[in-house]
N, C-alpha and C positions, 0 to 999 in steps of 0.2 A: 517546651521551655519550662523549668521548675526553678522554685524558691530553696532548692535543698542544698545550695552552696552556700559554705560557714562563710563568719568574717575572715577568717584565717585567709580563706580560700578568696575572697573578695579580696582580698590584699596580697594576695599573691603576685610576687614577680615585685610590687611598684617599689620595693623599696631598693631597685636598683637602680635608681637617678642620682647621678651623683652631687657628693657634697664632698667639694674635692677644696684642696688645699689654695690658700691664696694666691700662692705664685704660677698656678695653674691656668688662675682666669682669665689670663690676657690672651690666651685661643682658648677661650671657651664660649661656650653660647649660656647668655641667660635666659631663661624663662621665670619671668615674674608672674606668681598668682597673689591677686592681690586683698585673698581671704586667708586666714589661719592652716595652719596644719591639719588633717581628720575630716574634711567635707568633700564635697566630689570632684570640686576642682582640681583641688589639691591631689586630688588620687587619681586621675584623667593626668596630669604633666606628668605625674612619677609614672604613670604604664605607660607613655609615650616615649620618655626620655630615653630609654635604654637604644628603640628602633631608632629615633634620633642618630643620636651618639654613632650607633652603627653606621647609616647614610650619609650623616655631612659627615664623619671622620672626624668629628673635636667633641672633645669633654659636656655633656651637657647639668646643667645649673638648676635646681628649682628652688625659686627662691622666694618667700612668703612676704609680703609687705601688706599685713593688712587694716583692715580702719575706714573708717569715716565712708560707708557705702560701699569701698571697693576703690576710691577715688587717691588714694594713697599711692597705691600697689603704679597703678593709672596711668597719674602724675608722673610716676618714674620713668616709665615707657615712652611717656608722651616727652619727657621731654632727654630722651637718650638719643646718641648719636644715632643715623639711619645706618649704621652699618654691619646688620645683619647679624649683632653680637647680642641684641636686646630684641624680648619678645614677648608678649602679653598674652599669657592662659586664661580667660574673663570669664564670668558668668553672666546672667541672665541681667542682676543687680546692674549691669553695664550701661543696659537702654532705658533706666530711669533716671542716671544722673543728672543730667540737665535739666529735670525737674524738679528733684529732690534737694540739688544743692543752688545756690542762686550764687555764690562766688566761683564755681569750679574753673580751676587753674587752669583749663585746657579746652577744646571745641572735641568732641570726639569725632567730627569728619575733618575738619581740617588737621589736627594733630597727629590723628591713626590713620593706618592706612589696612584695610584690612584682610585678611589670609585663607581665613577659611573656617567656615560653619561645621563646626567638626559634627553635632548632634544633639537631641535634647532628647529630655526623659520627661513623664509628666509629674505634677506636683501630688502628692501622696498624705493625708491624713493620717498619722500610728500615732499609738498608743501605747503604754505598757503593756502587757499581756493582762494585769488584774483588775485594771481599769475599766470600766461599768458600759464603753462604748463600745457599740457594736454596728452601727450606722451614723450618717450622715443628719438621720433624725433624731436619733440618740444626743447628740449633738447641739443640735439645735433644740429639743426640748428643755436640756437640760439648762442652755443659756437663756430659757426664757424662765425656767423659773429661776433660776437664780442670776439673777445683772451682775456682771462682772466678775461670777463667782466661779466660771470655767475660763482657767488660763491656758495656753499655749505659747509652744516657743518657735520660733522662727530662725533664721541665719541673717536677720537685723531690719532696720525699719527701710518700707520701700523697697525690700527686696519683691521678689515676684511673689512668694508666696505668702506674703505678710500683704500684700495689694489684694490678693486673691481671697482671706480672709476679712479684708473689711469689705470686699463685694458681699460676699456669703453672708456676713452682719446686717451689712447693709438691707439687702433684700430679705432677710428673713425677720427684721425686726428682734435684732438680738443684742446684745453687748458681752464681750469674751473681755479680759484682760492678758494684752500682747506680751512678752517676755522676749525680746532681742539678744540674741546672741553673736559672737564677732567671727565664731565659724560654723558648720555643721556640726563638727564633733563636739563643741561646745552644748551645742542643743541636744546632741543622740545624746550625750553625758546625763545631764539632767533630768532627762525626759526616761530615762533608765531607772536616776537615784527615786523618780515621783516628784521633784522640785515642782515639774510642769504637769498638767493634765496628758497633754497633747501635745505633739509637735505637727507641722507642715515644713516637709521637705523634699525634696526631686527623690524619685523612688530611687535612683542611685543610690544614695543617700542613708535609705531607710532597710532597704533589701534584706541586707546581710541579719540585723535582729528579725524583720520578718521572718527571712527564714530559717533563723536560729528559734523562732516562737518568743521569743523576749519582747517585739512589738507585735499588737492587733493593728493591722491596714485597717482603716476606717471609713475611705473615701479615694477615691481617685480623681484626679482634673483632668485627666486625657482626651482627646474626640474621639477614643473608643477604647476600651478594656485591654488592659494588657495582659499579654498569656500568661504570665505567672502569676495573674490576680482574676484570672476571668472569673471568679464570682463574686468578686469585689464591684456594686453600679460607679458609674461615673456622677459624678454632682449633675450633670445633665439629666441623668436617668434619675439620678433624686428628687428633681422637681425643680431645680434650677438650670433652664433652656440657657445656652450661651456663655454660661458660668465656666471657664477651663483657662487652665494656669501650667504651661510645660516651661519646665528649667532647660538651660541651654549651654551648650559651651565654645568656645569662639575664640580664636587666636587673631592676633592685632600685631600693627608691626609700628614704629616709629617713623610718622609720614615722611616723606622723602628717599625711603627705602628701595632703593634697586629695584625694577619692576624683576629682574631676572633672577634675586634674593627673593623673594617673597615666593616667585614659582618653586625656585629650588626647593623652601620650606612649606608650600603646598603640596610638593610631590614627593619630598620626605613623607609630610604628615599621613598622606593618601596612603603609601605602600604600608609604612608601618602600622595601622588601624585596619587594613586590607588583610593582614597578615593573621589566620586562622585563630590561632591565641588569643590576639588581643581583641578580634574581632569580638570572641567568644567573651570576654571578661565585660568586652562594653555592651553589647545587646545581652548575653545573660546574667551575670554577675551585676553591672549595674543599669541593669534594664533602660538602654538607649535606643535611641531610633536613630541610625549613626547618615548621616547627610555629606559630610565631605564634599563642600561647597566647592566651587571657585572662589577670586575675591569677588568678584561682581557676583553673586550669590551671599554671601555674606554682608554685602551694603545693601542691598536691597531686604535683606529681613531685616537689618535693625532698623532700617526707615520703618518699617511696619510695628514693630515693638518700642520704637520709642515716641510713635504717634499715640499707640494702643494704651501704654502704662503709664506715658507720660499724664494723660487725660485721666487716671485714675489720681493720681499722685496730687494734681490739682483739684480736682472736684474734690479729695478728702481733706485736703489740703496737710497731708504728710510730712511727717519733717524727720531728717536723718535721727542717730542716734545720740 
């Protein structure tokens, strides 16, 4: 596996989900992601949409609704009719909302019901290419001698990988200044122009400039080295045991959905991702670790991730954006 595929080439194919005319959507299937345009969510439903489209036979939707953690997009889902027309592409940000938010509109096991654990990638440290980081220690020296004085950006408060950096502060006796952003692409932008020092984001995410040389990888949070990065240590190998933060993505359906819909769209989602193309786009292109749960597979990780990050989100006592 290499770094040597462009953005071009990382976006290839997704922009064939369609955005199809109004009077079309009454057979059509939505898929809500409920971050911005340009991050990897967003770029995971447009590579799927096409095999979609093909398997169930009707038009497929991707449609952006994002904000306030992800709880937006959510909302929508959670409170759509169950009938097989409305569908939730989520991220990672998903299994912190009941800690992050103390009004949210919805229960995420009572209201969702969920489809399938499509895959996660791990959370990735880059940089500009001219920027002075070259490790995990670089890093960290430099927040110690300056407080507050290395920022980074994120894909918004509470999300996994903005958790992951107030462990890393935490334990190293450091203080950075966070920069929230409302989608990836927002943060790759910035973190491009130099607004930011540094960004953290799911190597999906970050890839395509890695391996265009436009980002320096700076750090990995994996539980082991990923082949396109194998001489990049993991924060574990840095000196922080137990420190690791992998992004995820995860489709959800509006509870009370047809047990016999939701297979349908589990066996949709399974062939299409199966399928040598896309397979390639998601383990190389945006360096996934592709899982293609059942639903019972899928509720049992986010029990785990919303125990795990919940307990962060508390003890820091985090607050959305």
């Amino acid at each position: 596996m290499t770094m040597k595929l462009t953005r071009r080439a990382a976006l290839g194919g997704l922009a064939a989900a369609s955005i199809l005319p109004a009077q079309a959507q009454g057979n059509s299937i939505r898929i809500v992601v409920p971050f911005g345009p340009g991050g990897s969510t967003d770029a995971v439903a447009r590579l799927v949409s096409p095999g979609l489209m093909q398997r169930l036979g009707v038009p497929i939707i991707v449609e952006n609704r994002p904000g306030a953690a992800g709880s937006i997009g959510t909302d929508t889902v959670a409170k759509a009719r169950p009938d097989g027309q409305t569908w939730l592409l989520t991220f990672d940000s998903h299994a912190t909302m009941p800690a992050l938010l103390a009004n949210l509109p919805f229960n995420l096991t009572r209201d969702l019901d969920p489809v399938m654990l499509i895959g996660g990638a791990p959370y990735v440290i880059a940089c500009r290419a001219d920027k002075p980081f070259r490790s995990l220690a670089d890093v960290v020296n430099a927040a110690k001698a300056k407080p507050d004085g290395v920022s980074f950006g994120s894909t918004g408060n509470g999300t996994i990988g903005h958790l992951a950096m107030i462990q890393l502060q935490s334990r190293s006796g450091t203080r950075m200044t966070h920069i929230p952003y409302r989608s990836g692409g927002l943060a790759v932008n910035d973190t491009m122009a130099g607004t930011v020092d540094m960004m953290i984001g799911s190597a999906a995410l970050v890839a395509a400039q890695i391996a265009a040389g436009t980002f320096r990888a700076v750090s990995q949070f994996g539980p082991a080295r990923l082949p396109a990065l194998s001489d990049l240590p993991t924060a574990e190998e840095s000196g922080f045991p137990g420190l690791q933060a992998e992004a995820w993505w995860g489709v959800l359906a509006p509870a009370g959905t047809p047990a016999e819909l939701v297979a349908r769209m589990n066996n949709a989602l399974r062939e299409t991702l199966s399928e040598e193309r896309i397979r390639t786009q998601m383990t190389q292109t945006q360096q996934a670790r592709l899982v293609m749960s059942d639903p019972a597979g899928l509720a049992r990780f986010l029990d785990g991730e919303v125990a795990k990050w919940g307990a962060v989100v508390r003890e820091f006592n985090v607050r959305p954006d």
